[in-house]
Phi, psi and omega in degrees: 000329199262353180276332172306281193322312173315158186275354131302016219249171183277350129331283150331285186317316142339288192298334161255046154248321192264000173278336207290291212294268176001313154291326177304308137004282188292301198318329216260291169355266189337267176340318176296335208288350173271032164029304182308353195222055152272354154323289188292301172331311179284330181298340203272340170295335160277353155296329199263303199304321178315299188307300176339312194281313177253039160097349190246044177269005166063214172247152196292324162326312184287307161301328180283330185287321212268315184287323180303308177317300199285254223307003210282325192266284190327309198279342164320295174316319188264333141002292181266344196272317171321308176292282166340276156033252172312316160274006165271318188290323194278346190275282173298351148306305165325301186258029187292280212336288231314301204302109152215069169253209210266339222246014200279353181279295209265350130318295188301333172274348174296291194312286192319300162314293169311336174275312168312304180299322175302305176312322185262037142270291227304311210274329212252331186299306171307306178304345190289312198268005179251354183269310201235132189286126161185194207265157184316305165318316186297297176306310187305325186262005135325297184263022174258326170301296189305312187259000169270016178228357160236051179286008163267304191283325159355273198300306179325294258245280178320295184307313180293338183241350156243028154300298183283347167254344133334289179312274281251327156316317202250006176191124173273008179275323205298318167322287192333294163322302191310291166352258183336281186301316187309288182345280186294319189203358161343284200290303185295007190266310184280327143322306208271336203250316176250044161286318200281277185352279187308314162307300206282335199276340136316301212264028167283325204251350177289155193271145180274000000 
């Protein structure tokens, strides 16, 4: 018990992993709060969570921050093209019923195809561009490559981190909750959990 118990023990260690996500929590909340610089805020959270998973985020304040900078204009950039997107896509969904011409199974299956695809940049773009230094170009056909050739994890990965916020459209007991829990340690919780999924799934394809 007393071995539990130690500031080495595995209690302990516990326990400052969720206060560390918890303050991370707050930066990224904090950072997010212009929506214009919710880009950069995720990539600088997945910067620090990546390094978590493998033992090396140093300190988090200082990392996160550091990650807000240097990625900021890219991820900004890839942000406003997801959101512009994403209302092109909720646009056309609205106005799928009016369409009653010959071709609407094969409209409905482009919106389907195009949402999948929008989902897995939302999920997959930021940690890439908080892993790797390179060009916008690079990155979109990096993880499109990456993830039609890992498509289990691909899929794992999604559900897990646009799951909770899906539900949470379709049950206002379920908002509340989301509210509540996000607020304080969500984001960085949920980060944090497929940071492991997104490192293997990373160092597979890095040259040793």
């Amino acid at each position: 018990m007393e071995g539990i118990l130690r500031l080495d023990g595995p209690v302990y260690r516990f326990l400052m992993r969720g206060v560390e996500l918890a303050l991370l929590n707050v930066l990224f909340v904090l950072c997010s709060v212009p929506l214009l610089t919710m880009g950069a805020s995720m990539s600088a959270l997945y910067a620090v969570t990546l390094k978590m998973v493998r033992g090396e985020e140093g300190r988090i304040v200082h990392g996160f921050w550091q990650a807000f900078k240097s990625n900021f204009k890219q991820s900004t950039i890839v942000w406003a093209t997801l959101v512009i997107t994403s209302i092109i896509l909720a646009l056309n969904y609205i106005l799928f019923p009016l369409y009653t011409g010959d071709f609407s199974v094969f409209i409905l299956m482009g919106l389907i195809l195009f949402s999948l695809i929008c989902s897995i940049y939302f999920v997959f773009i930021f940690p890439y561009i908080a892993r790797y230094t390179c060009t916008l170009k690079e990155a979109y056909v990096s993880i499109l490559k990456l993830c039609l050739a890992n498509s289990y994890v691909t899929l794992l990965t999604c559900c897990l981190v646009l799951g909770p916020a899906i539900l949470a459209l379709f049950s206002p007991a379920f908002l509340v909750i989301f509210f509540y829990l996000y607020i304080f340690i969500g984001f960085a919780f949920v980060a944090y959990i497929s940071s492991f999924m997104m490192r293997n799934l990373f160092e597979k394809y890095e040259v040793k």
